[in-house]
Phi, psi and omega in degrees: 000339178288326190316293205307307192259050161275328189278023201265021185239209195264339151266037185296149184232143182318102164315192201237128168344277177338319189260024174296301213284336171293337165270344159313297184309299187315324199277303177300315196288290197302337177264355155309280176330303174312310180292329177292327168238067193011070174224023158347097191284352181275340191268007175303079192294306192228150175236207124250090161314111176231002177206183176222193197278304182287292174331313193289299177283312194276338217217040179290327177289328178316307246233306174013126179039008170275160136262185203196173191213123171231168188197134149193225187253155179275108188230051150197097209215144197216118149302108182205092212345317144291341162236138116225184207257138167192138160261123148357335212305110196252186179320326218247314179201237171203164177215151160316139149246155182260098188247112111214186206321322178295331194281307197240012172092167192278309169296307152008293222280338178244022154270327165311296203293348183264339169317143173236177169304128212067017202262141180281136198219155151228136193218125129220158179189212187246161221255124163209190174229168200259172176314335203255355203068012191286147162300100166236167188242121182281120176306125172266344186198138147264141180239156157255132195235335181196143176248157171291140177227342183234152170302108187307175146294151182306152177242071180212353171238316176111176174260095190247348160247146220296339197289324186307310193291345177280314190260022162234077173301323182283020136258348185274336179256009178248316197287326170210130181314316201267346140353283209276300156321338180275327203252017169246352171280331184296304198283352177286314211293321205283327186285332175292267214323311183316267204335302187303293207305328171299325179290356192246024181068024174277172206215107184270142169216195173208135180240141179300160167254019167199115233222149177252356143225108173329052209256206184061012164181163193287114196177128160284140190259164153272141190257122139234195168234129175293116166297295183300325192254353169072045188231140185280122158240171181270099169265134184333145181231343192234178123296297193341326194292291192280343166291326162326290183291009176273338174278319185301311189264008159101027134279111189301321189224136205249065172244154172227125168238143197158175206257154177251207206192099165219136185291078167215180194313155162279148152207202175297327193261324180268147160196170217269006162217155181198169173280112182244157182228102160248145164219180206190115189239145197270149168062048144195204183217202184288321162004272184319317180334294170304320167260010145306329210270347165272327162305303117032291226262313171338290206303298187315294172318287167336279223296288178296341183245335203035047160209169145252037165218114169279148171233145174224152187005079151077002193240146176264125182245140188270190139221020193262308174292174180272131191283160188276141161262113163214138179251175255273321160331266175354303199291318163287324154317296183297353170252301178288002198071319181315133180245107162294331188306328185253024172249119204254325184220180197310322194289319190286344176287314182292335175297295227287301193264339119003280199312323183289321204093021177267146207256094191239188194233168190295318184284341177302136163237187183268015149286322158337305169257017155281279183316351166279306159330318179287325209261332163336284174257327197266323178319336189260021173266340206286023180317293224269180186288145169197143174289149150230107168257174193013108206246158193313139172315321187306320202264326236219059154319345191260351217262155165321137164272147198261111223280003169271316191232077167266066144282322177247142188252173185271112190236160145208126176246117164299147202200111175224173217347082197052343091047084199277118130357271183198150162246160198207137143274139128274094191329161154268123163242004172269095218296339183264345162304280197320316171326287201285014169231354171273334175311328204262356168287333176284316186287351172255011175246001150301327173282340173115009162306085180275358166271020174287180164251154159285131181291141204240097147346276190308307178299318175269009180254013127288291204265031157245347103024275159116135153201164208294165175306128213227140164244141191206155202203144168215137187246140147289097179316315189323269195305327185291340173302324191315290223259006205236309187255351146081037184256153195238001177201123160328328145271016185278332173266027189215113199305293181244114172298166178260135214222124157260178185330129168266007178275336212263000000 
């Protein structure tokens, strides 16, 4: 058994396939023996936590000469006869222990030393500083609380490859830090949206997620079946609906986060269920929309990063300046030359785009092949934060027409490193529009469209109802973590990513 924790000191080397199974075996050894005399480290219930790693380091003339009880995984250790050293590692970081024999008794010091890598410990003992100056805890006791049965990655390299590091996350947060930094900057960025949204009279709530129509955005939904009611259901692709009827019933102002689920591809941006935040505030429109979503995105960045100039792979995007507005017209005319403004009707939009190489379908009309033209040219322009407004009646069933042109609604998708953001409205609310725009979402699903929507009855006997002139915004938490943390794939921000089956 001394083998395995020879290779436990500071010039330790990555075992050898050949040799796992054989340090396994050890491990499985040693805690049999622990259980045969009665010291079961599994049968352990409780510890008294009373500092962490970091507090202890940040808080030191505090700590000084105290004791303290600390408690996590051992992810280091050096043997050097009558003392040694092992590291800590709790939530926050990690600290020296000091172990010795005269300290904590002879049998202790040699149930320590049989301790492995990775093994859950509790150490108390008093707060010093060592010859070298490291912030160390001199041990009064080691406890073992859990033994470790499996092999850590070598740690001087880490857990580096990536499908591994997706599905064995909880080894992937012990083994590399900034792991474990990304995903604890995730959960600050999701408490500032609260928090802002709470400092502005919004109201969190929750609406289901398994729905008999799937409606508020274009995405094939995932189909299950309800047993008890004998029914086909939905998991939810949107929020948007139910939130809606939620303004209908007089809370003015709304949000929610949490996940939807549309059956559609992995890539770097995508997956098949992720974190959405829309909210819906009554009696304003997209305007307002637009400075929540900068005021929003300004606060959040400050508050977590403690700036508001980012860089994601090498790139800088300020949010500190007023974001650009331009619309979806516009945007194309400046990257492509095309003036939609001056294309009137389906034919000259199919020339237009003939002419360009844009690639359309028989059923696209022509706001259809506007917005093919945008994503054509303009999005992988869009670095820095912009507004892209008023966008074609054809994409946006749900949006207000824009009472000067209604060919176009007051729409906006936000955009920073090419990237869409947020989508945003000035709701419809006019219960005899929607009717006549689910209609033409049943003829493109009639057409073989399968991200179209299904006319929703009840959402619309709500805006017969009535409800008020409304502005809603819906953000993709992901990408906005993506881009906060300098993450190169979405799945680097999702604790467990959808993977596939390795049985498969």
């Amino acid at each position: 058994m001394a083998g395995e924790n020879q290779n436990q000191n500071q010039n330790q080397k990555k075992p050898q396939a050949e040799d796992v199974n054989q340090i396994l075996a050890v491990r499985r050894e040693k805690l049999a023996k622990l259980q045969a005399e009665g010291k079961d480290p599994f049968c352990i219930t409780k510890f008294e936590v009373t500092a962490h790693s970091m507090e202890v380091k940040n808080h030191y003339d505090t700590y000084e000469g105290k004791e303290v009880s600390v408690a996590g995984r051992m992810m280091f250790k050096r043997i050097m006869g009558k003392a040694s050293f092992c590291n800590v590692q709790d939530k926050d970081g990690s600290i020296q222990i000091y172990v010795a024999r005269d300290s904590i008794g002879e049998e202790p010091y040699a149930d320590f030393k049989k301790m492995d890598i990775g093994d859950i410990v509790g150490v108390k003992g008093t707060v010093f500083t060592t010859k070298t100056g490291e912030i160390s805890i001199h041990a009064d006791s080691v406890a073992l609380l859990s033994k470790s049965l499996q092999v850590l990655p070598e740690k001087f390299h880490g857990l580096t490859d990536t499908d591994m590091r997706y599905r064995q996350r909880y080894v992937d947060l012990i083994v590399n830090p900034e792991v474990r930094d990304t995903f604890i900057k995730r959960s600050q960025i999701i408490s500032s949206i609260r928090r802002y949204l709470d400092s502005q009279g919004f109201m969190e709530v929750e609406t289901p997620m398994l729905v008999n129509n799937a409606g508020g955005a274009a995405a094939r939904p995932f189909v299950t079946y309800f047993n008890a009611l004998d029914e086909e259901e939905k998991l939810r692709i949107s929020l948007e609906l139910y939130l809606k009827r939620l303004i209908v019933g007089g809370l003015e102002r709304v949000y929610e986060i949490g996940r939807v689920f549309r059956n559609e591809g992995v890539d770097t941006r995508h997956n098949p269920e992720f974190t959405l935040m829309e909210l819906y505030q009554a009696y304003t429109d997209y305007h307002g929309m637009m400075d929540l979503t900068e005021n929003l995105y300004r606060q959040v960045a400050q508050e977590v990063l403690g700036t508001t100039t980012i860089t994601y792979q090498g790139i800088t995007m300020d949010l500190g300046k007023p974001f650009e507005r331009i619309t979806m017209v516009d945007a194309v005319k400046k990257y492509s030359g095309v003036d939609f403004a001056q294309i009137h009707t389906l034919e000259e939009a199919r020339a237009a785009a003939k002419e360009h190489h844009v690639e359309f379908e028989e059923r696209h009309k022509k706001g259809d092949i506007l917005n093919l033209f945008f994503e054509e040219f303009v999005e992988e322009h869009l670095v820095q934060p912009t507004f892209v407004m008023d966008h074609p009646i054809e994409i946006s069933p749900l949006t207000k027409k824009k009472p000067d042109n209604p060919e176009y609604v007051e729409r906006f998708e936000f955009f920073m490193n090419g990237w869409e953001m947020a989508n945003a409205y000035s709701e419809l609310n006019d219960p005899i529009d929607q009717r006549e725009r689910f209609a033409a979402q049943e003829e493109m699903l009639a057409q073989g469209n399968e991200e179209a929507n299904h006319t929703d009855e009840d959402f619309i006997n709500a805006l017969m109802v009535g409800m008020p002139p409304t502005g809603g915004i819906g953000f993709g938490i992901d990408r906005m973590v993506m881009l906060l943390t300098d993450s190169a794939a979405i799945r680097d921000v999702l604790l467990f990513p959808t993977m596939k089956s390795l049985e498969k």
